[in-house]
DSSP file (Angstrom, degrees, kcal/mol; ACC not computed):
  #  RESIDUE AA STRUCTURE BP1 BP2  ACC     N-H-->O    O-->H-N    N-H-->O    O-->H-N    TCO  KAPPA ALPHA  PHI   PSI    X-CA   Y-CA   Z-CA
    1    1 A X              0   0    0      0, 0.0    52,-3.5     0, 0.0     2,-0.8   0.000 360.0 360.0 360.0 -33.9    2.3   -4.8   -9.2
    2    2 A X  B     -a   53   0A   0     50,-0.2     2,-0.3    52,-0.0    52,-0.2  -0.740 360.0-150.0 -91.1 115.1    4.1   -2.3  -11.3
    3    3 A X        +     0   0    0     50,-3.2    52,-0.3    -2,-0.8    55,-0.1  -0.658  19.1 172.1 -69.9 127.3    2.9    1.3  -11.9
    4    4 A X        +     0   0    0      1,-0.3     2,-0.2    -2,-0.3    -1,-0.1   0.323  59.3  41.4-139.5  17.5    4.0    2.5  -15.1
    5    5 A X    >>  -     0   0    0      1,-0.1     4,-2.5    54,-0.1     3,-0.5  -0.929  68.5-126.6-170.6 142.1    1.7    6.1  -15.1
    6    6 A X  H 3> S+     0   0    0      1,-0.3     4,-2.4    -2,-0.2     3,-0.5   0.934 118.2  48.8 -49.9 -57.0    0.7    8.7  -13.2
    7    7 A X  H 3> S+     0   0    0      1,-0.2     4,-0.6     2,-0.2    -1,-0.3   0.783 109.9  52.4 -56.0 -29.4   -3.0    7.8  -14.4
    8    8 A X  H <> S+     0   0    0     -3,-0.5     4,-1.4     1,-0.2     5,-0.4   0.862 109.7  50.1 -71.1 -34.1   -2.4    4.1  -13.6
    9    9 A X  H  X>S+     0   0    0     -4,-2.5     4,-2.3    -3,-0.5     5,-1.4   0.916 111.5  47.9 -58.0 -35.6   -1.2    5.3   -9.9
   10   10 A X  H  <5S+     0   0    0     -4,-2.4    -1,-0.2    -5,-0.3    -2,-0.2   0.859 117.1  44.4 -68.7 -27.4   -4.3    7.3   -9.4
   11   11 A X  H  X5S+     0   0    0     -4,-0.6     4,-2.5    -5,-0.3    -2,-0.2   0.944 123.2  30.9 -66.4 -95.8   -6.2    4.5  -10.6
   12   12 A X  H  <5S+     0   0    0     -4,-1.4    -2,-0.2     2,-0.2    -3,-0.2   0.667 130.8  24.8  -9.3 -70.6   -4.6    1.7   -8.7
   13   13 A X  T ><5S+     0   0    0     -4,-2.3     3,-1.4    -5,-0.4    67,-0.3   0.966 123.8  39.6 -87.2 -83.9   -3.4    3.4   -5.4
   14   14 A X  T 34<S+     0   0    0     -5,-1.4    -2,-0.2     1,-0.2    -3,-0.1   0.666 123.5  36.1 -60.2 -10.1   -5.5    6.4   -4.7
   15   15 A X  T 3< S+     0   0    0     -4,-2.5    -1,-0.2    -6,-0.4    -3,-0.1   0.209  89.1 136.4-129.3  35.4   -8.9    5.2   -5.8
   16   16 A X    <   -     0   0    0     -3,-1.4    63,-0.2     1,-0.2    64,-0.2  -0.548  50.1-145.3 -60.1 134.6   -8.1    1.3   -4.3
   17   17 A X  S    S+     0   0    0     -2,-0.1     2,-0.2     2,-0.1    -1,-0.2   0.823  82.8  45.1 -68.3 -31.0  -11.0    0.0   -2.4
   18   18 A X  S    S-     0   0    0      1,-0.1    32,-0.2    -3,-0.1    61,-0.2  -0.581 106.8 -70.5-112.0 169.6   -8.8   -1.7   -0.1
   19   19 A X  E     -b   49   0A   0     29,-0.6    31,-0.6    -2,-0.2     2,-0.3  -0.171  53.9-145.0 -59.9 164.2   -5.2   -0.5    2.0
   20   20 A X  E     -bC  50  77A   0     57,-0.6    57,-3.8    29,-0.2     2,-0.6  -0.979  15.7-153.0-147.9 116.5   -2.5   -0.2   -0.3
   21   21 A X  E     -bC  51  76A   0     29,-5.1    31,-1.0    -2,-0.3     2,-0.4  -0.898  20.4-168.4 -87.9 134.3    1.1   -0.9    0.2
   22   22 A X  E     -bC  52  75A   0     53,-1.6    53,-1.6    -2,-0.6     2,-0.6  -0.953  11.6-160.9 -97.6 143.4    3.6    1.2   -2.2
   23   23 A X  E     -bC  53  74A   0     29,-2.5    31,-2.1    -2,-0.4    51,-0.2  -0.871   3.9-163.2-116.7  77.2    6.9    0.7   -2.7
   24   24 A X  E     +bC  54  73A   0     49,-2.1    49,-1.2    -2,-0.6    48,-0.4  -0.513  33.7 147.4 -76.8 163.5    8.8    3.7   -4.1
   25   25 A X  E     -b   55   0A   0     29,-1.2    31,-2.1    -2,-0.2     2,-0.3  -0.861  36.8-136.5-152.9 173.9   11.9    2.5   -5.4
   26   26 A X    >   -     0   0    0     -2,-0.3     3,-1.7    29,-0.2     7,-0.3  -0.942  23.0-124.2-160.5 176.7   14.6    3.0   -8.3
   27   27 A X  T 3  S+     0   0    0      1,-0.3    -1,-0.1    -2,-0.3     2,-0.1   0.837 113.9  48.0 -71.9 -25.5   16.6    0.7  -10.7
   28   28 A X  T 3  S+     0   0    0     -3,-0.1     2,-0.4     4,-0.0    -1,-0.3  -0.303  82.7 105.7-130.0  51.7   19.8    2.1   -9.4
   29   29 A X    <>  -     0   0    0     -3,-1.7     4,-1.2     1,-0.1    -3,-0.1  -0.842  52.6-157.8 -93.1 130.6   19.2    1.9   -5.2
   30   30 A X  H  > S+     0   0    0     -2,-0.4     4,-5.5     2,-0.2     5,-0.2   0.796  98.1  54.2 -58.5 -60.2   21.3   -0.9   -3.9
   31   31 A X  H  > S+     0   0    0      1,-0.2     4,-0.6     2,-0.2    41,-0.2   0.850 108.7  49.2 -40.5 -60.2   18.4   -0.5   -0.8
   32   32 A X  H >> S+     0   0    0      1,-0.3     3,-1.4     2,-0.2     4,-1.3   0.948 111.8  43.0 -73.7 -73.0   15.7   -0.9   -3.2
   33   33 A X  H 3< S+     0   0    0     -4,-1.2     4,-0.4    -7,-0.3    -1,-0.3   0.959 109.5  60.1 -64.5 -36.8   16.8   -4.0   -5.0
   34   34 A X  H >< S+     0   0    0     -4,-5.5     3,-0.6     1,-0.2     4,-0.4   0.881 110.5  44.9 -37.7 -39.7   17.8   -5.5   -1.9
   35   35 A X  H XX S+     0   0    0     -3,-1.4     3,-1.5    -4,-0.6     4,-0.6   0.823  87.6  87.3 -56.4 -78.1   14.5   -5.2   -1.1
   36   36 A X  H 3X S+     0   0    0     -4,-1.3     4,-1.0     1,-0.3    -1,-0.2   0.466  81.7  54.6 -56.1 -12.2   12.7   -6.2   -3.9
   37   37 A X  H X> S+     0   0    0     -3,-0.6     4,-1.4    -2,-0.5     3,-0.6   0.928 107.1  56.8-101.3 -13.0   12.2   -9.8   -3.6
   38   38 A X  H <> S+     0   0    0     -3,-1.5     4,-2.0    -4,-0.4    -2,-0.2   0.792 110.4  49.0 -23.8 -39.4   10.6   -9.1    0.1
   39   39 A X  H 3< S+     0   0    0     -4,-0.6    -1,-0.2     2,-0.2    -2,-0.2   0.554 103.1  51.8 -84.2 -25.9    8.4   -7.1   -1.8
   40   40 A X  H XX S+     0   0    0     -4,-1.0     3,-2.9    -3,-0.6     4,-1.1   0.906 112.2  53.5 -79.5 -83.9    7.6   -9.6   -4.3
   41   41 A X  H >X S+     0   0    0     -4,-1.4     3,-2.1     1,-0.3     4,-0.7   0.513 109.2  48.2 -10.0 -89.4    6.7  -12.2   -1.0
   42   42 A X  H 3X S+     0   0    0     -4,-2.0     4,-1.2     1,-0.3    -1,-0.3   0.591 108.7  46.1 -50.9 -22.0    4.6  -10.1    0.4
   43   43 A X  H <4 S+     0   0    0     -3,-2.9    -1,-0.3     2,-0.2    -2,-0.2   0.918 111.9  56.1 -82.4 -39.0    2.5   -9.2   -2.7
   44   44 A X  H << S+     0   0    0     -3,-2.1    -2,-0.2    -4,-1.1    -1,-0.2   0.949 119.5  34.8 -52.8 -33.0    2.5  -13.4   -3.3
   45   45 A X  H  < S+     0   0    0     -4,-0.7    -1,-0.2     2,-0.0    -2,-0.2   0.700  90.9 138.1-104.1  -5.6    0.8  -13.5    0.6
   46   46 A X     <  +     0   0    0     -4,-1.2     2,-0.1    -5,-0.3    -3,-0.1  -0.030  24.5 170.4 -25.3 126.5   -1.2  -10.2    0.2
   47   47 A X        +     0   0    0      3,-0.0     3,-0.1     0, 0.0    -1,-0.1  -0.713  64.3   1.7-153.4 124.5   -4.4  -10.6    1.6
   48   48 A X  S    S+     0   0    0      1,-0.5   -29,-0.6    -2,-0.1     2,-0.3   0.457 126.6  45.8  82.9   4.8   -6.9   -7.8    2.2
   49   49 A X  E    S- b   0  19A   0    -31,-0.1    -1,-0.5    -6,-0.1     2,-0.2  -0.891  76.5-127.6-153.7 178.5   -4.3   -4.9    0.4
   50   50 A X  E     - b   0  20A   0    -31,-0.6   -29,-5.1    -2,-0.3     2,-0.4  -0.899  11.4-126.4-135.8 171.4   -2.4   -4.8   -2.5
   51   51 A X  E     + b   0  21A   0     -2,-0.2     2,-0.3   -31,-0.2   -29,-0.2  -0.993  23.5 177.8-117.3 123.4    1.2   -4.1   -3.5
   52   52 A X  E     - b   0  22A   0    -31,-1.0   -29,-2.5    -2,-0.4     2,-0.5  -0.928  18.5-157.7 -60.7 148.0    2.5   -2.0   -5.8
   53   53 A X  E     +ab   2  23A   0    -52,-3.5   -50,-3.2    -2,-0.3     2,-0.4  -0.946  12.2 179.4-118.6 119.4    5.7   -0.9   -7.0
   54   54 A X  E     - b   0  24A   0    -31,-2.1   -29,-1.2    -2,-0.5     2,-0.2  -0.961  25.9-132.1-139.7 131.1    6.2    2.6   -8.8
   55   55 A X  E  >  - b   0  25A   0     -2,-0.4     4,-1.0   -52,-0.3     8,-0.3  -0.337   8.0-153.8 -36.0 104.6    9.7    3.8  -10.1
   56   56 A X  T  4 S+     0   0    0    -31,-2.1    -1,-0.1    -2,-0.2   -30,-0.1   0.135 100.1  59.0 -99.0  43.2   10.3    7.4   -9.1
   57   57 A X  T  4 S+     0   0    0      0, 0.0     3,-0.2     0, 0.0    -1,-0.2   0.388 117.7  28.9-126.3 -39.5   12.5    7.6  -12.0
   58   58 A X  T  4 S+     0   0    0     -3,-0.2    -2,-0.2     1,-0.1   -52,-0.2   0.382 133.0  36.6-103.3 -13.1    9.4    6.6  -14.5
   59   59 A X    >X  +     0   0    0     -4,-1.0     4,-2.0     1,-0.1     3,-1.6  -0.129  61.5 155.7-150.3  52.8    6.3    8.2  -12.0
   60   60 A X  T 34  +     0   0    0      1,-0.3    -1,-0.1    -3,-0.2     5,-0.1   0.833  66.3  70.3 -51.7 -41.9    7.9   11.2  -10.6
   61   61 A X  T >> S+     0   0    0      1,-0.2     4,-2.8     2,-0.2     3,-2.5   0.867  97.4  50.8 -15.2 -64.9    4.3   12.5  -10.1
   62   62 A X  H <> S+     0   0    0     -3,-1.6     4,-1.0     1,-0.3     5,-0.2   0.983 108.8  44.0 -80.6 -47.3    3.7   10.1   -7.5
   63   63 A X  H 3<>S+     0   0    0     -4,-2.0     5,-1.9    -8,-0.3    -1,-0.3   0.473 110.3  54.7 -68.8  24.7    6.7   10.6   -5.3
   64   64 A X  H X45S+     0   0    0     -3,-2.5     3,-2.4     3,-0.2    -2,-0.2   0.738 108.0  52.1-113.4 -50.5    6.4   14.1   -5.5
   65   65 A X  H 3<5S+     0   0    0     -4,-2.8    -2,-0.2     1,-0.3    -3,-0.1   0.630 117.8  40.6   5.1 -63.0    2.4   13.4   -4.2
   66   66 A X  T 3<5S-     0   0    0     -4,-1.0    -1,-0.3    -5,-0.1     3,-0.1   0.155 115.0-124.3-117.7 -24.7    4.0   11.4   -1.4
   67   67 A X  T < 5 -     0   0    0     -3,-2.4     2,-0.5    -5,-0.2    -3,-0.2   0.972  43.9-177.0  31.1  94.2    6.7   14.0   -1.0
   68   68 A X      < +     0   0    0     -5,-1.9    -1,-0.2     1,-0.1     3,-0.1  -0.951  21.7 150.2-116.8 109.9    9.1   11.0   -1.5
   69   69 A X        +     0   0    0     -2,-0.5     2,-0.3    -3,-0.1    -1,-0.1   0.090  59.5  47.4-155.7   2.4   12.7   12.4   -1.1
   70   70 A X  S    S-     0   0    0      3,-0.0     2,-0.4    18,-0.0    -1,-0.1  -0.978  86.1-107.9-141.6 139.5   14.6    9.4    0.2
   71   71 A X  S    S+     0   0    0     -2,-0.3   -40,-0.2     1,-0.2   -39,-0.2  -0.920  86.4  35.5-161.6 164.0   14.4    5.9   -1.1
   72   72 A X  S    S+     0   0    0    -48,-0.4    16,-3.1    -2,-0.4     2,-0.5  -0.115  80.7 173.9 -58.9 120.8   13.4    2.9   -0.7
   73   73 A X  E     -CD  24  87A   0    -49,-1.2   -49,-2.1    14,-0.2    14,-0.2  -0.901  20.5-152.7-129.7 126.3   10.2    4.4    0.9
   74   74 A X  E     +CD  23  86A   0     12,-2.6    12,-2.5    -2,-0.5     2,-0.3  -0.483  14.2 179.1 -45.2 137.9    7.2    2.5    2.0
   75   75 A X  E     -CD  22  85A   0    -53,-1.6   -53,-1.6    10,-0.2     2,-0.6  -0.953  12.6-159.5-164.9 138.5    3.7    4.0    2.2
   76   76 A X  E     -CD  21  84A   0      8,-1.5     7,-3.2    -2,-0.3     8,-0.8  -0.886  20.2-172.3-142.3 108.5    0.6    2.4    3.2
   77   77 A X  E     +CD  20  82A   0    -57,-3.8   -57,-0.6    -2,-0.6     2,-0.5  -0.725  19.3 176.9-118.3 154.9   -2.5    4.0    2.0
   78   78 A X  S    S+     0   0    0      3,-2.3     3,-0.4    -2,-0.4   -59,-0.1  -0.865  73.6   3.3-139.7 123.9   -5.8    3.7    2.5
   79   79 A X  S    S-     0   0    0     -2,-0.5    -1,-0.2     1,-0.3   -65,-0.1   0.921 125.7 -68.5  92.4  24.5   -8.7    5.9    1.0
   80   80 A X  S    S+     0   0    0    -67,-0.3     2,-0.4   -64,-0.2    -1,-0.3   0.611 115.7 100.3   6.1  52.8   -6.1    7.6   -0.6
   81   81 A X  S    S-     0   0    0     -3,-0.4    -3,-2.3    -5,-0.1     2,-0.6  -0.978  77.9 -96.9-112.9 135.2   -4.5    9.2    2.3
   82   82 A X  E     -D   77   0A   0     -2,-0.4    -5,-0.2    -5,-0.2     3,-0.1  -0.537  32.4-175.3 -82.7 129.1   -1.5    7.9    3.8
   83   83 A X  E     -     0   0A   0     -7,-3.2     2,-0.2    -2,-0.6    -1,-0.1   0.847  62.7 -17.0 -89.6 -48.7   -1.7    6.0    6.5
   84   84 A X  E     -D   76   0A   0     -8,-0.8    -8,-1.5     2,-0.1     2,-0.4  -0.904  63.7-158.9-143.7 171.9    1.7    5.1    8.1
   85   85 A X  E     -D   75   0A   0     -2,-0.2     2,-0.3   -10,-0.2   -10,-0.2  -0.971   6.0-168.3-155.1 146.2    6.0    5.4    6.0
   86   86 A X  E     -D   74   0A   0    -12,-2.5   -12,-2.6    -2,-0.4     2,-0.3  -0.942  12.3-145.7-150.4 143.1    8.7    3.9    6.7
   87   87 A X  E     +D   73   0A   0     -2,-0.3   -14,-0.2   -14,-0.2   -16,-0.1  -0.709  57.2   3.2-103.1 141.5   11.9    5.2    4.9
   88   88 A X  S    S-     0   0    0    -16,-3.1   -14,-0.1    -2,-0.3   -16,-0.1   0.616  99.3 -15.6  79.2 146.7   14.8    2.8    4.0
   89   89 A X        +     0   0    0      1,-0.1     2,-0.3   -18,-0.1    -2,-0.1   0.116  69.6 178.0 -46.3 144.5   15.4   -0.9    4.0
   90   90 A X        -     0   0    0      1,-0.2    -1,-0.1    -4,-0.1    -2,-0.1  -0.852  31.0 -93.7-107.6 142.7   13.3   -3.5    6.1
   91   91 A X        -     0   0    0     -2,-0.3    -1,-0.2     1,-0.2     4,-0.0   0.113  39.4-124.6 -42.4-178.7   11.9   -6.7    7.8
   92   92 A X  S >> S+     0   0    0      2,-0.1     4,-0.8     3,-0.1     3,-0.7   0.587 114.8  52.3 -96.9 -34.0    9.3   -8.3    6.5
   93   93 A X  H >> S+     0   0    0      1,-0.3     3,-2.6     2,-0.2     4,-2.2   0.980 108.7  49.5 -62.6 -56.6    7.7   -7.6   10.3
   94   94 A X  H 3> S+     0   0    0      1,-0.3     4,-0.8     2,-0.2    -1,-0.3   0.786 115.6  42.4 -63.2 -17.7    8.4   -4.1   10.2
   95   95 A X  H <> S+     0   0    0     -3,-0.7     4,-1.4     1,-0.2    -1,-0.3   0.746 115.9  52.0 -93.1  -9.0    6.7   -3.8    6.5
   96   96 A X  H <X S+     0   0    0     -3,-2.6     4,-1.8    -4,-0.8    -2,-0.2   0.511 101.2  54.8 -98.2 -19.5    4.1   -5.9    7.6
   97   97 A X  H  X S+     0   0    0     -4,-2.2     4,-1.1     2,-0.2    -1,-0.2   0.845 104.1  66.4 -95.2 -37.2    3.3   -3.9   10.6
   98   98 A X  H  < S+     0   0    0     -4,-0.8     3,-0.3    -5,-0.4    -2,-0.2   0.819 101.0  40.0  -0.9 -95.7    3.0   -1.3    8.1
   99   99 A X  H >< S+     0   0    0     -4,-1.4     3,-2.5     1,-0.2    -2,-0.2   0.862 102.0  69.6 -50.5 -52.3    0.2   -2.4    6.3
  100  100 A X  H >< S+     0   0    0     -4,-1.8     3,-1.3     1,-0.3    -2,-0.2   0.821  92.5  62.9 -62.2 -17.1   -1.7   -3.5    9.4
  101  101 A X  T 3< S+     0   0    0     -4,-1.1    -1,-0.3     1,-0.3    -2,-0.1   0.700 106.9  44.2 -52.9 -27.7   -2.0    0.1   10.3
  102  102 A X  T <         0   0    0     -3,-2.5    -1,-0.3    -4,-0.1    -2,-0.2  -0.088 360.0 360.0 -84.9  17.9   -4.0    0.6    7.3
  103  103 A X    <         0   0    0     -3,-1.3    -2,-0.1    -4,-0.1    -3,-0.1   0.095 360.0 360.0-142.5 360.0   -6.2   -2.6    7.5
């Protein structure tokens, strides 16, 4: 669930067969840790995507990809292109709703 390299992102994210939620995030967002154990749920009921989480403090690479400039930001990609974002804390509908744009 955790990205921990640019080559793991590329791996992982961009060259996923199936839609892909990411979660940029960082250890010292209040938003983002609120956040996180939503983000854990949804990865337990994942079906048909995956979830990942990458640090834009450890994988700057990938939020500058992403052009990632706010966080928590949500990204739901598919093919590697991005499909749908949503900036800043959430529902679980609204993350969910997310993904299904990609699926």
């Amino acid at each position: 669930m955790e990205i921990k390299s640019y080559s793991e992102f590329n791996e992982k994210v961009m060259g996923a067969g199936v839609p892909v939620l990411v979660d940029f995030y960082a250890e010292w967002c209040g938003p983002c840790r609120m956040m996180a154990p939503l983000i854990g749920e949804i990865s337990k009921e994942a079906s048909g995507f995956e979830v990942y989480k990458v640090n834009v403090d450890e994988v700057p690479e990938a939020a500058q990809k992403f052009g990632v400039s706010s966080i928590p930001t949500f990204v739901a990609v598919k093919n590697g292109s991005e499909i749908a974002r949503h900036i800043g804390a959430a529902s679980k509908q609204v993350i969910l709703d997310l993904v299904q744009k990609a699926t």
